[in-house]
C-alpha positions as CSV (number, residue, x, y, z in Angstrom):
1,X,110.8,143.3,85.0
2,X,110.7,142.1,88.8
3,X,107.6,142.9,89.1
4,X,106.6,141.3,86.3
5,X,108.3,138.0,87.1
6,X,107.1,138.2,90.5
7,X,103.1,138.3,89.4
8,X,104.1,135.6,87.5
9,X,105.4,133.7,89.9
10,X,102.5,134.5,92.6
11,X,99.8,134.1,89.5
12,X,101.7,130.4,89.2
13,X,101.5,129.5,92.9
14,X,97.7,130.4,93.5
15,X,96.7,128.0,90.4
16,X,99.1,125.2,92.1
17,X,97.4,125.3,95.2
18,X,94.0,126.0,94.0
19,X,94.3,122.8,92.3
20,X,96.2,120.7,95.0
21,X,92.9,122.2,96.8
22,X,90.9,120.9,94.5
23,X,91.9,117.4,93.8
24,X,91.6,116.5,97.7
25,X,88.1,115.5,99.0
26,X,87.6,114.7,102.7
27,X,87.2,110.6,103.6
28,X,83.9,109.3,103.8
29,X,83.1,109.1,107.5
30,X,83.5,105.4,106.9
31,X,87.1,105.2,107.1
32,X,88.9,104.1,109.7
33,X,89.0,101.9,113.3
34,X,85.7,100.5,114.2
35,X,85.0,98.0,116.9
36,X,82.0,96.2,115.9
37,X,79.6,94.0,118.3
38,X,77.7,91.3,116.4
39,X,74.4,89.9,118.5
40,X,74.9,86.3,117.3
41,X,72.5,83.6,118.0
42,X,74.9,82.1,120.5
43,X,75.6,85.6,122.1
44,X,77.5,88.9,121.2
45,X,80.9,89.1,119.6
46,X,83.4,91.8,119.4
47,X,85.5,92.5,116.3
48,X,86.9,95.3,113.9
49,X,86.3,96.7,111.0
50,X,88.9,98.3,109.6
51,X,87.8,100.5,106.2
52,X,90.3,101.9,104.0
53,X,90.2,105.7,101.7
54,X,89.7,103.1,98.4
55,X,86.8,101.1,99.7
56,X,88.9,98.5,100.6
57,X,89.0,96.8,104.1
58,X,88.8,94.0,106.6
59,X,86.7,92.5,109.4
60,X,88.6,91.0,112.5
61,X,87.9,89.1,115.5
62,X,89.2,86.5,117.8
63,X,86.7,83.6,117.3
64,X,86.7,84.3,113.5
65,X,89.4,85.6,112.3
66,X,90.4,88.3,109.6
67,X,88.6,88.1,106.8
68,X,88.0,91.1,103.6
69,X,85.5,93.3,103.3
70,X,84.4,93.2,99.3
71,X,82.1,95.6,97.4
72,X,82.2,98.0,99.8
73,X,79.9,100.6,98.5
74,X,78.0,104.0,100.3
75,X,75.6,106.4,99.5
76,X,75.6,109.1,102.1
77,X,75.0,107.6,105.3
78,X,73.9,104.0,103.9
79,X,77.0,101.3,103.5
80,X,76.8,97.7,101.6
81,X,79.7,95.3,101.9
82,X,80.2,91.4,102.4
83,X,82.7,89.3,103.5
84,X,82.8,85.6,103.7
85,X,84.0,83.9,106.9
86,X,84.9,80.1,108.6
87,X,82.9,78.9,111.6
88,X,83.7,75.9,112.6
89,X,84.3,74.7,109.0
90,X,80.8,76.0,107.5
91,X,81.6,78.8,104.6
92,X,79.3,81.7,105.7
93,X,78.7,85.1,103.8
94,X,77.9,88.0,105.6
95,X,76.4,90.8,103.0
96,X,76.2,94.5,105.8
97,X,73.6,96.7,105.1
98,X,73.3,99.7,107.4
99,X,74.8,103.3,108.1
100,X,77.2,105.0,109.5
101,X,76.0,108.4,111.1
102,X,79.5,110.3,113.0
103,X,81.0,107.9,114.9
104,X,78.0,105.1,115.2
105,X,77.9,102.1,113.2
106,X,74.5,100.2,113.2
107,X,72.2,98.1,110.3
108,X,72.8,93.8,110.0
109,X,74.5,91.2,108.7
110,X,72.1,88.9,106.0
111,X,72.7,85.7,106.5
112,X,71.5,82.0,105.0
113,X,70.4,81.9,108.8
114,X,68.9,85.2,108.6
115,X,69.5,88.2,109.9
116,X,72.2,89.5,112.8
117,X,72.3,93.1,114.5
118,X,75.4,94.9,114.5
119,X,76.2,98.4,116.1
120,X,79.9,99.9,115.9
121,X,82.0,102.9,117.7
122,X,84.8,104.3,115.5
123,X,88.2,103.7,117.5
């Protein structure tokens, strides 16, 4: 009868954590820290991006801002997202296209004004 019970119980554990195993996927290597240079017009700036596990996140820097990332979308290395920011009173969206490949960061920012390089390190 111990026996029995214990089988059971060790029959009952595996499936738990074969499941729990099974249900958990590893981050896309876009989440996280980055710190972002953008080559404006007018010179580079430094920011962040900061990418949450649900797509979600937020750009930040000290001459713009925070401001959300939206539509954040990927397809192995390749990301997509855009984010609308304030300079100097002019609405500006910024729609990202470019990849992430380990801990680099590169592609543009498509602008009105056209295109503006940026290149990334995860923190």
């Amino acid at each position: 009868m111990k026996t029995r019970i214990g089988s059971l119980l060790m029959g009952f554990a595996v499936a738990l954590l074969l499941t729990a195993c099974a249900g958990t996927s590893a981050p896309h290597p876009l989440v996280g820290g980055w710190a972002i240079t953008i080559d404006t017009p007018i010179g580079a700036m430094n920011g962040n991006l900061n990418i949450n596990p649900d797509m979600t996140g937020e750009m930040s820097s000290t001459d713009l801002g925070t401001a959300a990332l939206n539509g954040i979308t990927v397809d192995g290395e390749a990301v997509q997202f855009s984010t609308t920011i304030d300079a100097q009173g002019q609405t500006i969206t910024l729609a990202f296209n470019g990849t992430v490949s380990g801990d680099q960061l590169s592609g543009q920012f498509n602008t009105d004004f056209g295109p503006i390089a940026v290149s990334g390190t995860r923190q």
